[in-house]
PAFI-884625 format. One line per 4 residues: number of its first residue (from 0); for each residue x, y, z of C-alpha. Coordinates in Angstrom, 2 decimals, always signed. Example, Ala and Ser with C-alpha at 12.3 -4.5 7.8 and 13.67 -1.06 7.14 Angstrom:
% PAFI-884625
0	+12.30,-4.50,+7.80; +13.67,-1.06,+7.14
//
This chain:
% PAFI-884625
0	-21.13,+1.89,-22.34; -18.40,+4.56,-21.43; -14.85,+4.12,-22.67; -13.85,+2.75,-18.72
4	-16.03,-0.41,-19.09; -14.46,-1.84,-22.16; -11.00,-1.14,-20.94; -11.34,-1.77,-17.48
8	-8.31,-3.59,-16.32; -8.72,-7.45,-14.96; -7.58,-7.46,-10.86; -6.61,-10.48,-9.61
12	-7.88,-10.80,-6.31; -6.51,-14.24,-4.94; -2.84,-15.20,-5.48; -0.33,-17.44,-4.30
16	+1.68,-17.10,-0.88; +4.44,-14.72,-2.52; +3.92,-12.29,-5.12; +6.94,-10.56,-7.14
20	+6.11,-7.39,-9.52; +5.75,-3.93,-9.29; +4.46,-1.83,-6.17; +1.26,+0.24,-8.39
24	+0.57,+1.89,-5.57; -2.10,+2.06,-2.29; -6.16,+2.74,-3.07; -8.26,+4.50,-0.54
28	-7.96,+3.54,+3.03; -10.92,+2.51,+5.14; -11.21,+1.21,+9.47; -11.80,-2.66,+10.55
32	-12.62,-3.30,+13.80; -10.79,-6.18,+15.67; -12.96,-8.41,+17.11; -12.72,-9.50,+20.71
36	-13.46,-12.61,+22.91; -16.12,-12.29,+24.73; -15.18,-14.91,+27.55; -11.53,-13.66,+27.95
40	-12.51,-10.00,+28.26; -15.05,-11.23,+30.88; -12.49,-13.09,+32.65; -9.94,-9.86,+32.51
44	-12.75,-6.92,+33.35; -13.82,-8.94,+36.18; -10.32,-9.69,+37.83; -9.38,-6.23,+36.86
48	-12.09,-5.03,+38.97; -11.19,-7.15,+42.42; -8.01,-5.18,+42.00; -9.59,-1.76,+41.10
52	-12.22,-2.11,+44.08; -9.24,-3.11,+46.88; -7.33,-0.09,+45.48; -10.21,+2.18,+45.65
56	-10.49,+1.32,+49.05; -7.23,+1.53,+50.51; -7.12,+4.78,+47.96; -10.41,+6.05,+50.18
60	-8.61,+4.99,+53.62; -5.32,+6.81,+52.85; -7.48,+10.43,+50.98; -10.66,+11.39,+50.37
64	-12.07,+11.52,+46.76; -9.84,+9.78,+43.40; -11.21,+10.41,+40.03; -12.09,+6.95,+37.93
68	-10.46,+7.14,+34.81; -11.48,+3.56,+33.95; -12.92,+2.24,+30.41; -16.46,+0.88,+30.71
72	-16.87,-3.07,+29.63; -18.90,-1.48,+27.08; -15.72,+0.14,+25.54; -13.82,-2.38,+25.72
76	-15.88,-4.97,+24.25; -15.96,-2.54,+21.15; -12.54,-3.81,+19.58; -9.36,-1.16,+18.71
80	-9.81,-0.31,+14.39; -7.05,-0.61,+12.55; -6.32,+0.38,+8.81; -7.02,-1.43,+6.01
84	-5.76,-0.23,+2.53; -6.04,-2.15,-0.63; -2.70,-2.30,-2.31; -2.04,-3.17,-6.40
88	+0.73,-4.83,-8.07; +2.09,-5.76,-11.35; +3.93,-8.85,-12.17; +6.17,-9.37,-15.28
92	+3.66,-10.87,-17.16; +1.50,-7.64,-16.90; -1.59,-9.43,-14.32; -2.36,-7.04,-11.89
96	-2.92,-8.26,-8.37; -5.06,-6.29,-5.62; -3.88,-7.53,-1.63; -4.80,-6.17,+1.59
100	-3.04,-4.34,+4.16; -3.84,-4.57,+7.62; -1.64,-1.69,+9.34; +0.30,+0.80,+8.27
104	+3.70,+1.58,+7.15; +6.39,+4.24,+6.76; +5.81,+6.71,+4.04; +9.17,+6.27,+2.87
108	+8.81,+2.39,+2.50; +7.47,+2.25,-0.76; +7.04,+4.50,-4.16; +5.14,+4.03,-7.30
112	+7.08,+1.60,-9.90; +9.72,-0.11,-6.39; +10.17,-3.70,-7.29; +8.64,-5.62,-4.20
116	+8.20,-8.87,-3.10; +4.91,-9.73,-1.46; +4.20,-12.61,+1.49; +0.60,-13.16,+1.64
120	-2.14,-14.94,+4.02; -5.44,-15.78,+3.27; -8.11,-14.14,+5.17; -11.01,-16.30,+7.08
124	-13.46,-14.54,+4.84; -12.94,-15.90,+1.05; -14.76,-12.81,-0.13; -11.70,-10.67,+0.65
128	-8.17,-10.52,-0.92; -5.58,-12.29,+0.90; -3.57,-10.18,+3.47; +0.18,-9.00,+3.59
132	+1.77,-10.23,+5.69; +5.08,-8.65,+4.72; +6.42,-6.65,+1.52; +10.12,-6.68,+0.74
136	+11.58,-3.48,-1.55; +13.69,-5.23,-3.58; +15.06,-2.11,-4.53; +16.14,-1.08,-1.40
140	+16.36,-4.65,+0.67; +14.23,-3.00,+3.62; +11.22,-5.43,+4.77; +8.22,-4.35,+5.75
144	+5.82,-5.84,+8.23; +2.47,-3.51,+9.09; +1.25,-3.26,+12.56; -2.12,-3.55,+13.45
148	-3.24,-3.27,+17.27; -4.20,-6.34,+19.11; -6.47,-7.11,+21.95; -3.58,-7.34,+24.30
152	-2.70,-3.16,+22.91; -6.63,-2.56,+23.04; -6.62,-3.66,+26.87; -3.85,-1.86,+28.16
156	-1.18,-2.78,+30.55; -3.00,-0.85,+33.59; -5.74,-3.06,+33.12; -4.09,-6.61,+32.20
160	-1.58,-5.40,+35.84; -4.75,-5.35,+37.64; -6.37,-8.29,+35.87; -3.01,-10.43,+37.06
164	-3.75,-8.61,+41.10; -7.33,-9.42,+41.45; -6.92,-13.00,+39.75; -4.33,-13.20,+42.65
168	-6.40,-12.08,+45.19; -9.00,-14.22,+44.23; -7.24,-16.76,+44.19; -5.98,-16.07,+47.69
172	-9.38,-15.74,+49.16; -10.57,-18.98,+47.36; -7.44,-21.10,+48.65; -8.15,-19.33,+52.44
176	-11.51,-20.01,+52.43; -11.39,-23.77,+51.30; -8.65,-24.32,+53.59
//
């Protein structure tokens, strides 16, 4: 038994909803992947594609040839990563806490030894350390919330416009042909 092992300092993993003590600083950084709905990216690739095809066509009517710069379903049902980074604190009474970040923030937000103020939500998996949600400096008063993408970022607004104008469409054709 090495020297490490008998000193090996006690993380606590799972704390309350706010944390107050010292920022100790970020461990190594790793990617999660953010999962996505099956049923709702169905619903958006497939209206997405009513509007793609009518544009193609009209596209082919007006010129000959387009490229297709369009994401396969197959990339888009692999979700957008984001970064995860464990980060340590330090409270008064000397317990040192170990939280997850989901995101990223500014370099400048936090140094080794800031006082900070933590906001934290459990994750769905009990396993894991409960998340920030958002770290005050209560040295300099700046909060803090990381940014993670979402679906809605993963997607893209080209796709979710053309999602809305072939759900329209569709919706067209269904009304004129019942009628």
């Amino acid at each position: 038994m090495d020297d490490s092992e008998l000193y090996r300092e006690r993380i606590l993993r799972h704390a309350g909803p706010v944390i107050t003590g010292r920022f100790l600083g970020f461990r190594a950084s790793y990617t999660r992947e953010v999962r996505v709905g099956q049923p709702l990216l169905i619903a958006v690739f497939v209206t997405a594609s009513i509007a793609q095809a009518l544009g193609a066509l009209l596209l082919a009517l007006v010129r000959n040839g387009g490229g297709n710069t369009r994401r396969r379903f197959k990339d888009l049902k692999k979700g957008p990563e984001y970064l995860v980074t464990p980060v340590r604190l330090r409270d008064d009474l000397g317990q040192t806490y170990e939280v997850e970040m989901h995101g990223q923030l500014p370099q400048s937000a936090l140094h080794r030894g800031d006082l900070v103020q933590v906001r934290t939500v459990a994750q769905k998996d009990p396993d894991l350390p409960v998340k920030l949600h958002q770290i005050l400096n209560l040295e300099t008063l700046q909060p803090y919330t990381p940014r993670i993408p979402t679906l809605w970022s993963h997607l893209g607004p080209g796709l979710l416009i053309q999602a809305v104008l072939g759900l329209t469409v569709a919706a067209t054709l269904t009304t004129a042909w019942i009628s």
